[in-house]
C-alpha positions in Angstrom: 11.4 1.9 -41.4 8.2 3.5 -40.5 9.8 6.8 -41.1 11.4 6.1 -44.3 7.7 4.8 -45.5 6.2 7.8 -44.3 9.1 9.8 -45.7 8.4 8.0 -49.3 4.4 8.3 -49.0 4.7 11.9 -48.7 7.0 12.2 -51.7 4.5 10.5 -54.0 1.5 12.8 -52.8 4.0 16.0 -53.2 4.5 14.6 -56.9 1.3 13.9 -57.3 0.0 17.0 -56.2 3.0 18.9 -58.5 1.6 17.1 -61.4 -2.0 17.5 -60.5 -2.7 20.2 -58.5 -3.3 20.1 -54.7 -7.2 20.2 -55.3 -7.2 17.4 -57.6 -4.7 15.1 -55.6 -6.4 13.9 -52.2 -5.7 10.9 -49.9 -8.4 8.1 -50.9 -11.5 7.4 -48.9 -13.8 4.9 -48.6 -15.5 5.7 -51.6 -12.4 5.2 -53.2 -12.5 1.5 -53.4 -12.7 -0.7 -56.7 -14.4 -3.8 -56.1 -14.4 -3.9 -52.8 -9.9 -3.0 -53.0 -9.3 0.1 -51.1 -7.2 2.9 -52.7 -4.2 5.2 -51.5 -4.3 8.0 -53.1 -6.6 10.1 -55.6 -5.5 12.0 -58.6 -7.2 13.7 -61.4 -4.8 15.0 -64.3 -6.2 17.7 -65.9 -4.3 16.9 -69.1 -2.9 13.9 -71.3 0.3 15.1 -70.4 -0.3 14.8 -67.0 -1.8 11.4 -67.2 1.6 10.3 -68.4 3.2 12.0 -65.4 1.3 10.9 -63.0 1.9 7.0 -64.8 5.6 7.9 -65.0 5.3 8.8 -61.0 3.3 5.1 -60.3 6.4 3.3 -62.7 9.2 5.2 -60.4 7.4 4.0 -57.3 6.2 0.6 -58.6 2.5 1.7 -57.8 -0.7 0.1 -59.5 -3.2 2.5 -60.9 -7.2 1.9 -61.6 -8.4 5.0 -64.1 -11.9 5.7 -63.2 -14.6 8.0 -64.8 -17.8 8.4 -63.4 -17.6 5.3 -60.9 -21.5 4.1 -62.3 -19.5 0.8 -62.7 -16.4 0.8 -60.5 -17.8 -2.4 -59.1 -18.2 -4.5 -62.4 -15.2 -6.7 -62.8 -12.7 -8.4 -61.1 -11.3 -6.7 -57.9 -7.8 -5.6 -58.3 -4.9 -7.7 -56.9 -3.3 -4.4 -56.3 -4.2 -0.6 -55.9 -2.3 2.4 -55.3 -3.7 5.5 -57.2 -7.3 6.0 -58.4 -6.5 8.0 -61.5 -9.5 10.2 -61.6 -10.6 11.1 -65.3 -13.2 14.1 -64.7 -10.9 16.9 -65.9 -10.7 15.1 -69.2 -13.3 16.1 -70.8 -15.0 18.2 -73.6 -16.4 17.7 -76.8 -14.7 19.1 -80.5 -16.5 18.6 -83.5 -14.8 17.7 -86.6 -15.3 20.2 -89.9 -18.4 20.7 -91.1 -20.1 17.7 -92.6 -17.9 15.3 -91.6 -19.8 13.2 -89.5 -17.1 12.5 -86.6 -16.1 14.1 -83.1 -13.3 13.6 -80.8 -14.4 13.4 -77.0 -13.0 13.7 -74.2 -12.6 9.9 -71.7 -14.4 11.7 -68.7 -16.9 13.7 -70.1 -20.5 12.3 -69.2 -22.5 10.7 -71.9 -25.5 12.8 -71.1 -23.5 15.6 -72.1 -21.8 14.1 -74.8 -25.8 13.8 -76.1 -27.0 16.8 -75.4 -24.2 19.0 -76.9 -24.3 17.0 -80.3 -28.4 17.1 -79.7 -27.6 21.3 -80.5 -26.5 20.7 -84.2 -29.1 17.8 -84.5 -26.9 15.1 -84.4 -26.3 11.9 -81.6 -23.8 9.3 -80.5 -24.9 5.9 -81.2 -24.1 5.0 -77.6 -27.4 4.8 -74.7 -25.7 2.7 -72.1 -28.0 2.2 -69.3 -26.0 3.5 -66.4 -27.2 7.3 -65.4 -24.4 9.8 -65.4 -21.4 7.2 -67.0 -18.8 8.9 -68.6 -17.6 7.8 -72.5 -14.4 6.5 -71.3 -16.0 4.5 -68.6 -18.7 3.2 -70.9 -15.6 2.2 -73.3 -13.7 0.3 -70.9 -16.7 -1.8 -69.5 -17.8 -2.0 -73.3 -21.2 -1.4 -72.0 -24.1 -1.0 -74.6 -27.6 -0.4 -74.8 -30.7 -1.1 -76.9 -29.0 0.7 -80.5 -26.5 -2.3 -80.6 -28.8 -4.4 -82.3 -28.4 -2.0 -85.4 -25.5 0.3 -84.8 -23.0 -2.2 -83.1 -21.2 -2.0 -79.7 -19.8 1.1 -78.5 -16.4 0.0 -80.2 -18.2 -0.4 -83.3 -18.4 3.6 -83.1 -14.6 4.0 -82.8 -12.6 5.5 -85.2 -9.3 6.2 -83.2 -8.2 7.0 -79.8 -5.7 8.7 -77.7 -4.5 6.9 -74.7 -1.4 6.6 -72.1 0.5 3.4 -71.9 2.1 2.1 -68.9 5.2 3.9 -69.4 3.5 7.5 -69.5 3.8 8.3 -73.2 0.7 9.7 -75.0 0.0 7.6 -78.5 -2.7 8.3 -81.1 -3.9 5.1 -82.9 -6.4 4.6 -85.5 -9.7 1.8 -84.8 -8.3 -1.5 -87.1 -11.7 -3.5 -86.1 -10.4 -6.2 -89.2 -6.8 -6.4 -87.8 -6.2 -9.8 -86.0 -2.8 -9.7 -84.9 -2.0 -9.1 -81.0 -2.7 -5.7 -80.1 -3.3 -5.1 -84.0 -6.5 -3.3 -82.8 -5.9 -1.5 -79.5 -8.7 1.0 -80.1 -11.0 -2.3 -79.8 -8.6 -3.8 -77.4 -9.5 -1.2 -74.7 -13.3 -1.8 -74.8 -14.0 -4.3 -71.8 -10.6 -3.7 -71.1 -11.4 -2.1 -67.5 -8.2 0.1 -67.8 -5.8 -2.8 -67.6 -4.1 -2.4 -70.7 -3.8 2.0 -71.1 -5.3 4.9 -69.8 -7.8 6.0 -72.6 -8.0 10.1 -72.8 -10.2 10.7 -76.0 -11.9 8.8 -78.4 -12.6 10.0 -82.1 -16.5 8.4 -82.1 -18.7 8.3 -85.5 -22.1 10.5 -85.2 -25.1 10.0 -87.0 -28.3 12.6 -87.6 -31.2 12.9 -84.8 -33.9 10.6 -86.6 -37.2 12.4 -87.3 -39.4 10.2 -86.0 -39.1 7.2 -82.9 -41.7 4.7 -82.5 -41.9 1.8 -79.8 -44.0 -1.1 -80.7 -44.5 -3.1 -77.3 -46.2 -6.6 -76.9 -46.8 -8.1 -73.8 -45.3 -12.0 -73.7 -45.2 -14.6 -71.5 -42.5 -17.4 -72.3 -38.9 -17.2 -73.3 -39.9 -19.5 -76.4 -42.8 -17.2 -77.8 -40.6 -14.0 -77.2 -37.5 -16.5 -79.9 -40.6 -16.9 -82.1 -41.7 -13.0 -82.3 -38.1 -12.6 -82.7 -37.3 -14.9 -85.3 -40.5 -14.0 -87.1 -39.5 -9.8 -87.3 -35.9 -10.3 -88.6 -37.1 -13.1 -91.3 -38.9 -9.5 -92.9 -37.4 -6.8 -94.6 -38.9 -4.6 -91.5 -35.8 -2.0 -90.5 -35.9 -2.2 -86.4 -33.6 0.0 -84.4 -34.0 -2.1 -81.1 -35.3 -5.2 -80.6 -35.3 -5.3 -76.4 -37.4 -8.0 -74.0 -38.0 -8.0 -70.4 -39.0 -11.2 -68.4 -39.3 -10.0 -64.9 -38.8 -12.6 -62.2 -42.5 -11.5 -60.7 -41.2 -12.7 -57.4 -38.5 -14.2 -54.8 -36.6 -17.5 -57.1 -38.5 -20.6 -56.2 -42.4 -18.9 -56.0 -44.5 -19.0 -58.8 -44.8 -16.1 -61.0 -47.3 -13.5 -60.8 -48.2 -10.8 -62.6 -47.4 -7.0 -60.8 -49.9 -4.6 -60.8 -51.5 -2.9 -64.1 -49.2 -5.2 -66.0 -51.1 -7.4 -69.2 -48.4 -10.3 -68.7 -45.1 -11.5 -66.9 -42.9 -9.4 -69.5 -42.8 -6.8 -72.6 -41.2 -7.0 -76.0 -40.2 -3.6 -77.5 -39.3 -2.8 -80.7 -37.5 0.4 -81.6 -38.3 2.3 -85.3 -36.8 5.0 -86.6 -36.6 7.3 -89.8 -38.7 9.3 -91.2 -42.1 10.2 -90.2 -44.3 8.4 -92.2 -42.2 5.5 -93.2 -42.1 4.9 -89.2 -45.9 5.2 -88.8 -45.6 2.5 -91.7 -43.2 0.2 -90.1 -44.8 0.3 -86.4 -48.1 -0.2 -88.2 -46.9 -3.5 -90.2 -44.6 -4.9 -86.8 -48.2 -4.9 -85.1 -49.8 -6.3 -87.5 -46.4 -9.0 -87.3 -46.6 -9.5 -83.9 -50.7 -9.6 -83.0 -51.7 -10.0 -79.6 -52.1 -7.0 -77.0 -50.1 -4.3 -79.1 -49.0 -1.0 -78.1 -47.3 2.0 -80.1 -45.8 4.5 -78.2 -43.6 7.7 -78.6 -42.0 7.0 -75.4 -39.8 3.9 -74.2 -41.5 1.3 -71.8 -40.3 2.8 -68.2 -38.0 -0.7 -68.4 -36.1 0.4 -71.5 -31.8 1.1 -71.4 -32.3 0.3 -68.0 -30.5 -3.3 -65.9 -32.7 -6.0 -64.1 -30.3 -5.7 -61.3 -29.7 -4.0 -58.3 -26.1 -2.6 -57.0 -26.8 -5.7 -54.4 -27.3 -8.3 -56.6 -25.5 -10.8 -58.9 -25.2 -9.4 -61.9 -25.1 -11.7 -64.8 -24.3 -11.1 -68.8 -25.4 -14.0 -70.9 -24.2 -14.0 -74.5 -25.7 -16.7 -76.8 -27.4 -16.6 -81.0 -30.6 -15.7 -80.6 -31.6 -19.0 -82.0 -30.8 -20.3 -78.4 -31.3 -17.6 -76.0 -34.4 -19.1 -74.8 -32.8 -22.0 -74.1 -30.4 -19.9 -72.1 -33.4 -18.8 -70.1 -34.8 -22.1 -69.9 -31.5 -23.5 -68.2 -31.0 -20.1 -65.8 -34.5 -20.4 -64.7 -33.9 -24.3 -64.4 -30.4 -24.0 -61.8 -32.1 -20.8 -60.3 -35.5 -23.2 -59.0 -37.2 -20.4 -60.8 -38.0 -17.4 -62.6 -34.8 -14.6 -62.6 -35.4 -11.2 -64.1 -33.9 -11.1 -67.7 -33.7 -8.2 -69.7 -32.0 -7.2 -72.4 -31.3 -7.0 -76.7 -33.1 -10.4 -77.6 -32.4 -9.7 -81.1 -28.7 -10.2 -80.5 -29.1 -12.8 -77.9 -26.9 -10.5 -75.2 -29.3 -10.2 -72.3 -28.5 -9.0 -68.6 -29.5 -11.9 -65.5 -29.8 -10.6 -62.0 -29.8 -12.9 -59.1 -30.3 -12.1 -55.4 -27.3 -10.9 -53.6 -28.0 -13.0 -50.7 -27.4 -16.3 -52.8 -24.4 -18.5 -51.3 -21.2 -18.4 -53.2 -21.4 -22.1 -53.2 -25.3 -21.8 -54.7 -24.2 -19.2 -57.2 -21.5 -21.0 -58.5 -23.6 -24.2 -59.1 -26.1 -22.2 -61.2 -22.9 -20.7 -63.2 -21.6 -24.3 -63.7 -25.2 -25.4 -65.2 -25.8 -22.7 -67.0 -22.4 -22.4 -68.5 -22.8 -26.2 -69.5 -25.5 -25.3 -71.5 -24.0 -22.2 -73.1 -20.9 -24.3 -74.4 -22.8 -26.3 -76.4 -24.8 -23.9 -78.3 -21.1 -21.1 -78.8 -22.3 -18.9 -75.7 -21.2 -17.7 -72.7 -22.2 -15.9 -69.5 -20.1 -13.5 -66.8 -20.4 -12.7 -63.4 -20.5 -8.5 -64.3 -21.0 -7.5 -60.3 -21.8 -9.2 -57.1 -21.3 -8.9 -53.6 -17.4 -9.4 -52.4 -18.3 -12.5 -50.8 -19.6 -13.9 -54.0 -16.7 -12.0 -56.2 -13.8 -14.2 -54.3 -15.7 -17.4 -54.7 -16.7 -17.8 -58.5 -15.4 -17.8 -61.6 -16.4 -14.6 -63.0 -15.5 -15.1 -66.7 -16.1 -19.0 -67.4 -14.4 -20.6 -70.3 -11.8 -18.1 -72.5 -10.4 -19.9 -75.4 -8.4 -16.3 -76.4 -6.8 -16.3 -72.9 -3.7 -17.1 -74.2 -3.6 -13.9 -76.6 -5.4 -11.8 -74.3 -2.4 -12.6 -71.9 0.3 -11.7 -74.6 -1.6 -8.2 -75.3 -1.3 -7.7 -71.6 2.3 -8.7 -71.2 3.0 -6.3 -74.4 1.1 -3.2 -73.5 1.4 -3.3 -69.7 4.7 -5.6 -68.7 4.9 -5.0 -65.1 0.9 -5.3 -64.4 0.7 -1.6 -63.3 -2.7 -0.7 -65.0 -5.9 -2.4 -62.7 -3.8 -5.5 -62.1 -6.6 -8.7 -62.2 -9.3 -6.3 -63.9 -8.4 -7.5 -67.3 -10.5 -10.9 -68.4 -9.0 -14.0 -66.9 -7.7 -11.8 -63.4 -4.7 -10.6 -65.7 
C-alpha cells in the first residue's frame, strides 16, 4: 500500500512536471500552506492551456487545488477542508492594450498590480484598482474582491470588469463577458469570481476598464475625534455637489482595548479624515479650497496621502475584521465594536461607503472574539449590515463564524454545485465553508 501510494504520488509530480515544467513543479513547503492547510505539491502553468491540464491532472486523481497569486492574502478566508496542489499563477502574466483609444486592457491573473500601474502609467493612463496589500497580484486582488480608497467613486474592483478568461473545474478554458445586471445563478460569473477565493474557476486574465492619469490630486485631511463627528463631516460633504474621489477615516485604537485613549506623538487628535480630489488643476485647487472651508477645524491640503492612506489597521497577527453597514449607521457600528471590545479598536477605512476594516488583537480568546462578533453582528442586522472575520490566528479561524448571517447561501451553494460539482477548487474557501 505504501508502495502503490508512493508509486501514484510520483505519477502526479511526473504529470505535473510534463505539463509544467520541472522548474515550475516543486514539492510544497511550509510556505505553501493556505490558512494554516498545508499543501502537496506546487505548480505554476505557464499557460491557460496548461492550467486546464494541470486541473484535468487534479480531476483524474481526485485532488483539490487552491490557485494563488502573490500570497499578500493567502491567509484571508476560510481554511480549506482539503488541499492538494497550490496552483501557482506567476507565469500568467502580462499586460496587452486594446487599439488605440479604446479605453480597455486585458491582463494577465498573476501579473502584480504595481506593474499593472506602472506600465499603463507609460501611455498616461491607470487602473482604477489601489488595493492596499504591497506586491498583490490582479487575480489575487479579484478573488479576495479587495478594494481601496477609489471605491467610493469608481466601484469595487468587479465594477472595473468587462470580461474574463478562466478555467473551470473540468480543465476547459471559457471567455465570458462581465453581466453585472444579470441575476440568474451564475448569470454573472465575471462578478461571481470576485470574493470568490478561487472556489468556483481558475481566473487567467481579466479584460479591466482604464481611465486617464488625472492632472491634478489633492488630499484634504481633518483631524477628528468621535465616530459621530467623522458621520456628520460625512454626511455634510456628500449633501454638496463637491466631486470627491475618496472619502477615507482612520480612528486609531491609541492603545491596548480596555485603556483610555491617547493621542500618539505629533498627532492633533485620535484620528484623520481624508478626502481625495481629482481633475484638473484648478478646478481641484477649487474643490480642496471649498471642502476646507466645508469641513473647518484644523485643515490640511496636501499633495501627498496621509502615511495611513490604502493601507489596513491590522497586523498579519491580528483579527482582521470587515464591517459593511450605510454610512448613515457606521458610527453606530463603531459605537457597538468599541462597546463588545471594552474599548477603542483601530478602524480604518472608505467612510463614505460605510465599508471600513476592524483589527483586534490576535491574542484575544476564541471564546472573547466570538462574543464581540455575536454583539456586533446584532447590531449590524438591524440597520442591513454585516461584518466578517477576513484573517485571524488558526486558533481563532476554527472557532468562529467567519461570515455571520448569508441570506444568498442557498444560491451561492447552487453556483458552487454548478461550476465546481465535486468541490475540487479551494474546497470551504467559498462563503459559507462551500
Amino acid at each position: 500500500m505504501i508502495f502503490e501510494d508512493r508509486a501514484r504520488a510520483g505519477d502526479i509530480g511526473a504529470r505535473l512536471a510534463a505539463i509544467c515544467g520541472d522548474r515550475f513543479t516543486r514539492p510544497a513547503g511550509a510556505a505553501d500552506d493556505v490558512a494554516g492547510r498545508p499543501a502537496r505539491w506546487v505548480a505554476a502553468p505557464g499557460t491557460p492551456e496548461a492550467v486546464g491540464a494541470v486541473l484535468r491532472v487534479a480531476g483524474d486523481h481526485g485532488l483539490s487545488v487552491v490557485p494563488r497569486g502573490a500570497g499578500t492574502k493567502i491567509d484571508w478566508g476560510a481554511t480549506p477542508a482539503q488541499l492538494d496542489i497550490v496552483l501557482d499563477t506567476g507565469r500568467l502574466a502580462g499586460v496587452r492594450r486594446r487599439p488605440a483609444g479604446e479605453l480597455t486592457a486585458e491582463i494577465g491573473a498573476g501579473t502584480p498590480l504595481r506593474a499593472v500601474q506602472a506600465i499603463l502609467e507609460r501611455s498616461g493612463l491607470r487602473l482604477s484598482i489601489d488595493a492596499p496589500s504591497a506586491g498583490a497580484t490582479l487575480g489575487g486582488v479579484l478573488a479576495a474582491d479587495e478594494a481601496g480608497p477609489l471605491r467610493h467613486r469608481d466601484g469595487p474592483p468587479c465594477r472595473q470588469l468587462v470580461g474574463v478568461s478562466y478555467v473551470d473545474a473540468s480543465g476547459v478554458l471559457t471567455h465570458a463577458e462581465s453581466r453585472a445586471t444579470d441575476p440568474s445563478p451564475g448569470g454573472d460569473l465575471a462578478g461571481l469570481l470576485c470574493g470568490s477565493h478561487g472556489a468556483l474557476a481558475v481566473l487567467v486574465s481579466a479584460t479591466v476598464r482604464v481611465q486617464p492619469l488625472p492632472a491634478a490630486r489633492l488630499w484634504v485631511t481633518r483631524p477628528v475625534w468621535t465616530p459621530l463627528e467623522v458621520h456628520d463631516l460625512v454626511r455634510a460633504v456628500l449633501a454638496t455637489d463637491l466631486s470627491v474621489a475618496a472619502i477615507e477615516v482612520d480612528l486609531p485604537a491609541l492603545g491596548p482595548v480596555g485603556t483610555p485613549s491617547r493621542a500618539r506623538p505629533g498627532s492633533r487628535g485620535p484620528g484623520s479624515l481624508a478626502l481625495l480630489v481629482e481633475g484638473g488643476p484648478a478646478e481641484v485647487s477649487e474643490r480642496a479650497t471649498r471642502l476646507g472651508l466645508l469641513l473647518g477645524g484644523d485643515v490640511r491640503t496636501s499633495a501627498t496621502p496621509p502615511a495611513w492612506w490604502r493601507s489596513y489597521p491590522f497586523g498579519p497577527d491580528d483579527v482582521a475584521l470587515r464591517v459593511e453597514v450605510p454610512i448613515t449607521d457606521l458610527y453606530a457600528a463603531v459605537y457597538a465594536l468599541r462597546d463588545a471590545a471594552g474599548g477603542p479598536v483601530p478602524v480604518r477605512g472608505s467612510a463614505g461607503l460605510g465599508v471600513v476594516h476592524v483589527a483586534l488583537p490576535g491574542s484575544t480568546p476564541p471564546d472573547r472574539v466570538t462574543d464581540i462578533l455575536t454583539a456586533v453582528r446584532t447590531v449590524l442586522l438591524a440597520r442591513d449590515g454585516r461584518c466578517v472575520v477576513l484573517a485571524a490566528p488558526p486558533a481563532v479561524r476554527a472557532a468562529v463564524d467567519l461570515w455571520g448571517d448569508l441570506p444568498d447561501l442557498p444560491l451561492l451553494r447552487r453556483v458552487k454545485e454548478r461550476f465546481d460539482p465535486a468541490h475540487r477548487l479551494a474546497p470551504g474557501r467559498f462563503a459559507g465553508g462551500l
